[in-house]
DSSP file (Angstrom, degrees, kcal/mol; ACC not computed):
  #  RESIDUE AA STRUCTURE BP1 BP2  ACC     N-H-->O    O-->H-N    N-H-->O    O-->H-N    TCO  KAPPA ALPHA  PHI   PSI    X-CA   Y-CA   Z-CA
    1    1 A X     >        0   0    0      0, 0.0     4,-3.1     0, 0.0     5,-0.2   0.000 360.0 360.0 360.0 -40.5    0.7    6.3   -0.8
    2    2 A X  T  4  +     0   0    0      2,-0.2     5,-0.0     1,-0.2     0, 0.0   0.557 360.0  60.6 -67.8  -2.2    3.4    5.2    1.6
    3    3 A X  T >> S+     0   0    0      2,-0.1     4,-2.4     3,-0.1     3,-1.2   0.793 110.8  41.7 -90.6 -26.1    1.1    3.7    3.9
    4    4 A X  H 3> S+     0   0    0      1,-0.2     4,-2.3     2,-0.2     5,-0.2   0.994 113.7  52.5 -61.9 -35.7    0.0    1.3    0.8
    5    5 A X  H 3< S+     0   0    0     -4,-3.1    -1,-0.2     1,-0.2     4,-0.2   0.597 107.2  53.4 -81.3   8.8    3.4    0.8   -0.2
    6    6 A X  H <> S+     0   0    0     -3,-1.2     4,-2.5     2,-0.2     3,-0.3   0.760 114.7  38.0 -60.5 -72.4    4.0   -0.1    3.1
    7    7 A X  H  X S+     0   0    0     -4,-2.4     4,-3.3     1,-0.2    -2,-0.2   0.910 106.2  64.1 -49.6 -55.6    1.4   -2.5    3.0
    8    8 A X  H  X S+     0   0    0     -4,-2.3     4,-2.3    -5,-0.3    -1,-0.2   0.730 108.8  48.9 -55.9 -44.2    2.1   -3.8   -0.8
    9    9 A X  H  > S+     0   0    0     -3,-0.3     4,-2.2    -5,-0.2    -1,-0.2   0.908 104.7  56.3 -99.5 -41.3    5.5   -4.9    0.8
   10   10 A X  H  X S+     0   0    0     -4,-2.5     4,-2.1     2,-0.2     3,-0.3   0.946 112.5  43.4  10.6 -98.0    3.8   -6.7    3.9
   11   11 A X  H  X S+     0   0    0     -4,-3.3     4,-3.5     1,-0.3    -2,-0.2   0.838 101.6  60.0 -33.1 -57.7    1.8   -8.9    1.5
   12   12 A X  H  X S+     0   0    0     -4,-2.3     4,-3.0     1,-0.2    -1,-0.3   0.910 110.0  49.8 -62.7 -30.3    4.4   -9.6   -0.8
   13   13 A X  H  X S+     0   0    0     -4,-2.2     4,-5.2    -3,-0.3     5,-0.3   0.933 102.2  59.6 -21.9 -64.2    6.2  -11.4    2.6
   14   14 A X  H  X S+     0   0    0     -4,-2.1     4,-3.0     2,-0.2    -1,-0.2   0.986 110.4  37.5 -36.4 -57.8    3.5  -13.0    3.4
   15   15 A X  H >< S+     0   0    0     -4,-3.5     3,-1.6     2,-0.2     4,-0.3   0.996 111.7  57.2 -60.2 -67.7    3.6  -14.9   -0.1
   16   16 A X  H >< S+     0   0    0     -4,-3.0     3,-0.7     1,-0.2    -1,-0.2   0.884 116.1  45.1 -33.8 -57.3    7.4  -15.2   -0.1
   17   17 A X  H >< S+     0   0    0     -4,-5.2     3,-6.6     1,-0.2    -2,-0.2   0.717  73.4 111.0 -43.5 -31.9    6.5  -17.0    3.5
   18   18 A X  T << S+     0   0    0     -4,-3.0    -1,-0.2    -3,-1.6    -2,-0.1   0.460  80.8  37.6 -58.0   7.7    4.0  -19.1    2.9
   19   19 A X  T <  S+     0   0    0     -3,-0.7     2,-0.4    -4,-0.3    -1,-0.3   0.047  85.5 123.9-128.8  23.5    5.6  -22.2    3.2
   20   20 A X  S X  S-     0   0    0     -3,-6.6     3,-1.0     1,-0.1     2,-0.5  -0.779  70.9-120.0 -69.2 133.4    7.8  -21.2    6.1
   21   21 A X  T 3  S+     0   0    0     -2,-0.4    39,-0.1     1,-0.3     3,-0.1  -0.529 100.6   7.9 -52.9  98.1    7.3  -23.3    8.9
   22   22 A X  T 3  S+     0   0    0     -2,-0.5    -1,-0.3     1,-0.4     2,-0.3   0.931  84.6 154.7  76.3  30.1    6.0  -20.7   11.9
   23   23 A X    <   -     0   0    0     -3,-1.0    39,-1.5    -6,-0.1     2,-0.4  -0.795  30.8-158.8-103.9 121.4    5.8  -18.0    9.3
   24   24 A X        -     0   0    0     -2,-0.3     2,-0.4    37,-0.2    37,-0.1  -0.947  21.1-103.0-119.4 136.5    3.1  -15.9   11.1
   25   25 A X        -     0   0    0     -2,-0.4    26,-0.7    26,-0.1     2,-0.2  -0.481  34.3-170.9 -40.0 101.0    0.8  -13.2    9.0
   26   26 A X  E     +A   50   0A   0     -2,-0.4     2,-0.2    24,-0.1    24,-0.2  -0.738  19.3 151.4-112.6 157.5    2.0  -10.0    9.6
   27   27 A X  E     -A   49   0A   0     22,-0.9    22,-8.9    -2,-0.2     2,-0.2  -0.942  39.2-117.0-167.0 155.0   -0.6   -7.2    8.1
   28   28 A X        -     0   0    0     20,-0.2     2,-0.7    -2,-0.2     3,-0.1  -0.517  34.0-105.4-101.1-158.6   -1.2   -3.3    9.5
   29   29 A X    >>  -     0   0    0     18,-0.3     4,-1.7    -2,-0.2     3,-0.8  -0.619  44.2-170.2-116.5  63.1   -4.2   -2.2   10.7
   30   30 A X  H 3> S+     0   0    0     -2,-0.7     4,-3.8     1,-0.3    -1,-0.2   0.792  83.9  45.6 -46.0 -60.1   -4.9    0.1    7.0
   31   31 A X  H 3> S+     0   0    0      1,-0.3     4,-2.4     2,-0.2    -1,-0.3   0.758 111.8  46.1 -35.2 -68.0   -8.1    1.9    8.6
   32   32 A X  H <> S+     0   0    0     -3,-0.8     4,-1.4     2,-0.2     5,-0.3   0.840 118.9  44.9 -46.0 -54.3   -6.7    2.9   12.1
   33   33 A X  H  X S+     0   0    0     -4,-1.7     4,-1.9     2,-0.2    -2,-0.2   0.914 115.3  50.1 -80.4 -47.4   -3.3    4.3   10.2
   34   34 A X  H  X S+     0   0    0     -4,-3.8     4,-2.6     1,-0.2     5,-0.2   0.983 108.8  47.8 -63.1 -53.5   -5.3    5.9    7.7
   35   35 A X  H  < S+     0   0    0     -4,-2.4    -2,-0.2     2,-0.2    -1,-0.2   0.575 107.2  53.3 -74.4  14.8   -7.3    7.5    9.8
   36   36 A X  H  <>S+     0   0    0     -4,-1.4     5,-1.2     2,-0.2    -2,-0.2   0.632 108.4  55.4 -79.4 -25.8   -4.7    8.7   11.9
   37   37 A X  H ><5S+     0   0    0     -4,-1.9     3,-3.0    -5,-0.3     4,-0.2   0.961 109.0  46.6 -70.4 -81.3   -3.0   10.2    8.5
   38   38 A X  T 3<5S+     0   0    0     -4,-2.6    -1,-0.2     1,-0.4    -2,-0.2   0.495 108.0  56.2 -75.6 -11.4   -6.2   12.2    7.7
   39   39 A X  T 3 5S-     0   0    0     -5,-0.2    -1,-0.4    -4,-0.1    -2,-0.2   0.447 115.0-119.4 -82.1   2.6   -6.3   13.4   11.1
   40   40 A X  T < 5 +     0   0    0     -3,-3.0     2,-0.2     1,-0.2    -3,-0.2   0.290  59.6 146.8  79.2  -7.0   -2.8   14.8   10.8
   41   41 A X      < -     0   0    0     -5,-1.2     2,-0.4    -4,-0.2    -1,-0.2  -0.379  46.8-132.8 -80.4 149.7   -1.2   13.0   13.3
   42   42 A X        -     0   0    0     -2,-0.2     2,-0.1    -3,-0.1    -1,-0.1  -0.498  25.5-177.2 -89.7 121.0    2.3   12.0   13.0
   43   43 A X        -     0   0    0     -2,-0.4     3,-0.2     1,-0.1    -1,-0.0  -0.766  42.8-113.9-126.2-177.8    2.8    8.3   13.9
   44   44 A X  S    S-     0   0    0      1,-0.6     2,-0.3    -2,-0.1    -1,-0.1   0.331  83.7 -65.7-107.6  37.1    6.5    6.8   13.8
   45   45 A X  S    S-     0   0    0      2,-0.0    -1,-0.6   -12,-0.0     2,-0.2  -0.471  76.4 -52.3 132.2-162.0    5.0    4.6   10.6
   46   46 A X        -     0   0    0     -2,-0.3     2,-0.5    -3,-0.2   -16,-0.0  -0.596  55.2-133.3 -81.8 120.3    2.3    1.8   10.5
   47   47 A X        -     0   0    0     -2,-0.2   -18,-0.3   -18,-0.1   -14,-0.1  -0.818  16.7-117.3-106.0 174.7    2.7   -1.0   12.8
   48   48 A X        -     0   0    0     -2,-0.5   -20,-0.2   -20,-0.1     2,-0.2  -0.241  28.0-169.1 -87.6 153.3    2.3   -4.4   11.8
   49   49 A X  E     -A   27   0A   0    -22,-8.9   -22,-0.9    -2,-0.0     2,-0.5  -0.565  25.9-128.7-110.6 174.2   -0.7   -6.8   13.4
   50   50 A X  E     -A   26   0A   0     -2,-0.2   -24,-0.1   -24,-0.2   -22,-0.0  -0.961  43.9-117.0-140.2 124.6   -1.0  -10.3   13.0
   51   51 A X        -     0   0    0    -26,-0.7     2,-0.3    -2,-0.5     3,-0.3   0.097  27.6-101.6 -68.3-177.6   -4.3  -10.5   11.8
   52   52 A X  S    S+     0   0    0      1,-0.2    -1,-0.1    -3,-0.0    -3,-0.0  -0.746  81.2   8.5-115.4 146.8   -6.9  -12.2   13.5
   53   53 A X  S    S+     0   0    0     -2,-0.3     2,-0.4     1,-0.2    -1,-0.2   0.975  76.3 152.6  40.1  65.6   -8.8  -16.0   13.1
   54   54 A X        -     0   0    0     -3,-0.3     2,-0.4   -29,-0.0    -1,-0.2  -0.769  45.4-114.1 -83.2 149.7   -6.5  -17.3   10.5
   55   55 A X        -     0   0    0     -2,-0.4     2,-0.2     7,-0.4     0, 0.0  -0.898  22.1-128.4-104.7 146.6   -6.2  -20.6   10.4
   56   56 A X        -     0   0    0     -2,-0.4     6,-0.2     1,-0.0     5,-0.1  -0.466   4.8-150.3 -74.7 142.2   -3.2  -22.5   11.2
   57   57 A X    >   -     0   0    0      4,-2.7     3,-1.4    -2,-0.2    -1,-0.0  -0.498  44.7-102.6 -78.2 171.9   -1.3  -25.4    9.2
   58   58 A X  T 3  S+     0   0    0      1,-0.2    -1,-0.1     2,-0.1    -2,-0.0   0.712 115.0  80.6 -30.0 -39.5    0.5  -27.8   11.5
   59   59 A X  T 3  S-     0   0    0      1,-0.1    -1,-0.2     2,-0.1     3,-0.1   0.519 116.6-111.9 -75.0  -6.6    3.3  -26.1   10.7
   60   60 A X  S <  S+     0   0    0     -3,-1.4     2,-0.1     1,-0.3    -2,-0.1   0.290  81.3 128.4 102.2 -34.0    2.6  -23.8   12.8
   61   61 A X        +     0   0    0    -39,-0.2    -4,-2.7     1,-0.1    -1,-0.3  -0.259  26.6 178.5 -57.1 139.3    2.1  -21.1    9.0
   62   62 A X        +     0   0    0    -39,-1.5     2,-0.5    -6,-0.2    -7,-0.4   0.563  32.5 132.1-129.4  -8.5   -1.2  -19.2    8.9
   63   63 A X        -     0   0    0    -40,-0.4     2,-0.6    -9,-0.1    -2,-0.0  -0.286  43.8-158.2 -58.8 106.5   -0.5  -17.5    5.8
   64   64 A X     >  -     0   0    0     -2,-0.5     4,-0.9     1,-0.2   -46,-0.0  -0.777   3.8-156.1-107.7 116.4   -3.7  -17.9    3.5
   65   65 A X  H  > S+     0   0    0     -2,-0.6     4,-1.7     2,-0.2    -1,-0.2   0.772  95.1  54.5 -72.6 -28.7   -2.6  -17.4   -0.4
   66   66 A X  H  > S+     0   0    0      1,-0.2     4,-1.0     2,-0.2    -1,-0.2   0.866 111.5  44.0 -82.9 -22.8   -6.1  -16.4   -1.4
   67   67 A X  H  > S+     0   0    0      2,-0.2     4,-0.7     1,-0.1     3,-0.5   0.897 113.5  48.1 -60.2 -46.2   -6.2  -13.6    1.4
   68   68 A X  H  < S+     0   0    0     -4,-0.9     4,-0.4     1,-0.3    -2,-0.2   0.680 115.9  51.4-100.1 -15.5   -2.7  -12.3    0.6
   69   69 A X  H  X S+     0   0    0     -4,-1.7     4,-0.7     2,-0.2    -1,-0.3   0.642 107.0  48.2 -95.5 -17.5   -4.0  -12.3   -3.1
   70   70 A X  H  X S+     0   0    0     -4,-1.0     4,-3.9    -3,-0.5    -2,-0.2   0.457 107.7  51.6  15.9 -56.2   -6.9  -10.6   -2.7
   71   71 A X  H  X S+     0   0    0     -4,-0.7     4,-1.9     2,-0.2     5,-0.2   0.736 107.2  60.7 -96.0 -21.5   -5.4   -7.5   -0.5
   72   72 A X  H  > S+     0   0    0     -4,-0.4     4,-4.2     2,-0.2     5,-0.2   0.976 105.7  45.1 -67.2 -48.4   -2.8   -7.3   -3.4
   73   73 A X  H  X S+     0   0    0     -4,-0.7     4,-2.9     1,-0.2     5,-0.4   0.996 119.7  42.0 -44.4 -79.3   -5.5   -6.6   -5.8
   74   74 A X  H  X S+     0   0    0     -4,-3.9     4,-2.3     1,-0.2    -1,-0.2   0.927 103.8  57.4 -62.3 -16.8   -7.0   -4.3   -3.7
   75   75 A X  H  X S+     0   0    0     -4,-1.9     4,-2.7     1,-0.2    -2,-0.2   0.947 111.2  52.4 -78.2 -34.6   -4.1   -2.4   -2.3
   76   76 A X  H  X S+     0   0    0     -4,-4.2     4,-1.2    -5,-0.2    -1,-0.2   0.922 106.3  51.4 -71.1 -26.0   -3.3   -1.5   -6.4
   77   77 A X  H  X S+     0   0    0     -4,-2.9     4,-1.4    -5,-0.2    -1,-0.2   0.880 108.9  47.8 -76.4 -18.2   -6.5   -0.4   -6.9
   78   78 A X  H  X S+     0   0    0     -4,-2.3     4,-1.4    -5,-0.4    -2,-0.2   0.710 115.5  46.5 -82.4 -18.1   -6.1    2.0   -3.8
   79   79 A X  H >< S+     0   0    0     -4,-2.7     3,-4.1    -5,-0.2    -2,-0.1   0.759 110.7  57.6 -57.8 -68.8   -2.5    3.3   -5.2
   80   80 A X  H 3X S+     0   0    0     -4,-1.2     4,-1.0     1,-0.3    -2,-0.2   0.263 113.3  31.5 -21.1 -53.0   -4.2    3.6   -8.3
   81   81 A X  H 3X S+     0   0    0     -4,-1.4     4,-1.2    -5,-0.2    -1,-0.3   0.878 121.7  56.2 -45.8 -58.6   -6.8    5.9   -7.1
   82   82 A X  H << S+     0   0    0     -3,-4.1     3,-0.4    -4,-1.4    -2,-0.2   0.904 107.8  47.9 -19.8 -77.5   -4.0    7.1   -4.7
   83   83 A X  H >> S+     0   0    0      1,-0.3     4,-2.7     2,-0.2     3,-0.6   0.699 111.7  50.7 -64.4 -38.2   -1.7    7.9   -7.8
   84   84 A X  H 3X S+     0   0    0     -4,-1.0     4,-1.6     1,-0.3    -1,-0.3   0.636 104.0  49.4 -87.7  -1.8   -4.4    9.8   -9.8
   85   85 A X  H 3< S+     0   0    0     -4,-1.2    -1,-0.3    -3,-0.4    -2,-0.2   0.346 109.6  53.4-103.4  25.7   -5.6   12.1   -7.7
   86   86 A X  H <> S+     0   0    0     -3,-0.6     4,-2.6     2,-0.1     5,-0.2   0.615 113.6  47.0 -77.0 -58.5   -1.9   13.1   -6.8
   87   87 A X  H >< S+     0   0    0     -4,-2.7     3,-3.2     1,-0.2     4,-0.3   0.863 113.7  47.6 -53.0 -75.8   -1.4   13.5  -10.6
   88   88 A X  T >X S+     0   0    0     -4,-1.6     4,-0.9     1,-0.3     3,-0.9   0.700 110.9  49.6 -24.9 -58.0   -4.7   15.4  -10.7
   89   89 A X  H 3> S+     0   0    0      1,-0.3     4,-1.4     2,-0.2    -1,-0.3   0.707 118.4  44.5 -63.3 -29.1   -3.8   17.9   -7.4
   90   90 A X  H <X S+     0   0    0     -3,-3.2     4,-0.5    -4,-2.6    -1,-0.3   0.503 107.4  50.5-118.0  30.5   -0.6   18.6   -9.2
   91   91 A X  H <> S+     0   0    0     -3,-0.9     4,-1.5    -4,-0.3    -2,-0.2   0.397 113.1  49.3-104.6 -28.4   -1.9   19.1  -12.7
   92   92 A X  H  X S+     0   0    0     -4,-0.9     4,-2.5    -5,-0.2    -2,-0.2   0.873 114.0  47.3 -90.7 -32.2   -4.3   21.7  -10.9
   93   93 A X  H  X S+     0   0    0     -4,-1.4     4,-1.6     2,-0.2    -3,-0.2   0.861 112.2  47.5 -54.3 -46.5   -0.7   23.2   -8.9
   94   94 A X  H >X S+     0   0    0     -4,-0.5     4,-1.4     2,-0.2     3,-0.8   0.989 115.5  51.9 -76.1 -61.6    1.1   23.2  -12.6
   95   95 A X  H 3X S+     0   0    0     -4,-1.5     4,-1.7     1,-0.3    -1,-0.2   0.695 119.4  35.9  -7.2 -63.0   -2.9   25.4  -13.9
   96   96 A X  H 3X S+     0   0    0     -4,-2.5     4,-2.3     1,-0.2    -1,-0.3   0.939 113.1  53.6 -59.7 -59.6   -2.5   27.6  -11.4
   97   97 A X  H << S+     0   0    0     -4,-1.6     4,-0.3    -3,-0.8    -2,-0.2   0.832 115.3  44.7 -28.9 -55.1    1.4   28.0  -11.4
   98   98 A X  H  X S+     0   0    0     -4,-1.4     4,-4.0     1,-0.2    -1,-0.2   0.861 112.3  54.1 -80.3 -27.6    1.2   28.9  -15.4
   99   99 A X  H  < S+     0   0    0     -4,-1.7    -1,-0.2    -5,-0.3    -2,-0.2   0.858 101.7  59.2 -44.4 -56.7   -1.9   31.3  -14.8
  100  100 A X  T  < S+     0   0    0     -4,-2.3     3,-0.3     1,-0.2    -1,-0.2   0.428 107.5  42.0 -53.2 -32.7   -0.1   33.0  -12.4
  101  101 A X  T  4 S+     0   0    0     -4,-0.3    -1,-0.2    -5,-0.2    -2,-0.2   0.817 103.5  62.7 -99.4 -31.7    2.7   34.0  -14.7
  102  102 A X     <        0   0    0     -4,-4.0    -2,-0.2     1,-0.2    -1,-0.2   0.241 360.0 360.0 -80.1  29.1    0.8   34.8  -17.5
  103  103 A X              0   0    0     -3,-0.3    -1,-0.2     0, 0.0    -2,-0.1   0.145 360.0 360.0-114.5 360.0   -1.0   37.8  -15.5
């Protein structure tokens, strides 16, 4: 969950930027960072890419509102998912927890 809200904070940059002049599209690399999480390895947090074949304004901006709107959408439906199977894992902890006392 902290690498989406990681992410989730990214985006909303992006947007805030998008009519900075030489405001570049910063994004992580979600896949690579996730699976480094599910492999256990410790990293010293996500770092950020600047994604690749964007197109540029004149201005020098690459920030593409229907892209940055897009990954917002998805990155809440991945807390979401995220969020209930936490609630789920610790609803199965509390199960256990209460089981445990009443034997």
């Amino acid at each position: 969950m902290n690498l989406l809200s990681t992410r989730q904070k990214l985006v909303a940059s992006n947007i805030a930027n998008a009519d900075t002049p030489g405001y570049r599209t910063q994004d992580i690399d979600f896949r690579a960072e996730f699976a480094q999480q599910m492999q256990g390895q410790e990293s010293m947090g996500p770092q950020t890419i600047e994604p690749d074949g964007l197109p540029v304004k004149a201005d020098g901006n690459n920030v593409s509102l229907d892209r940055e709107s897009r990954l917002l959408a998805e990155n809440a439906m991945r807390f979401q998912v995220a969020a209930s199977l936490a609630q789920a894992e610790l609803h199965n902890i509390r199960s256990a927890i209460q089981e445990g006392t009443s034997a």
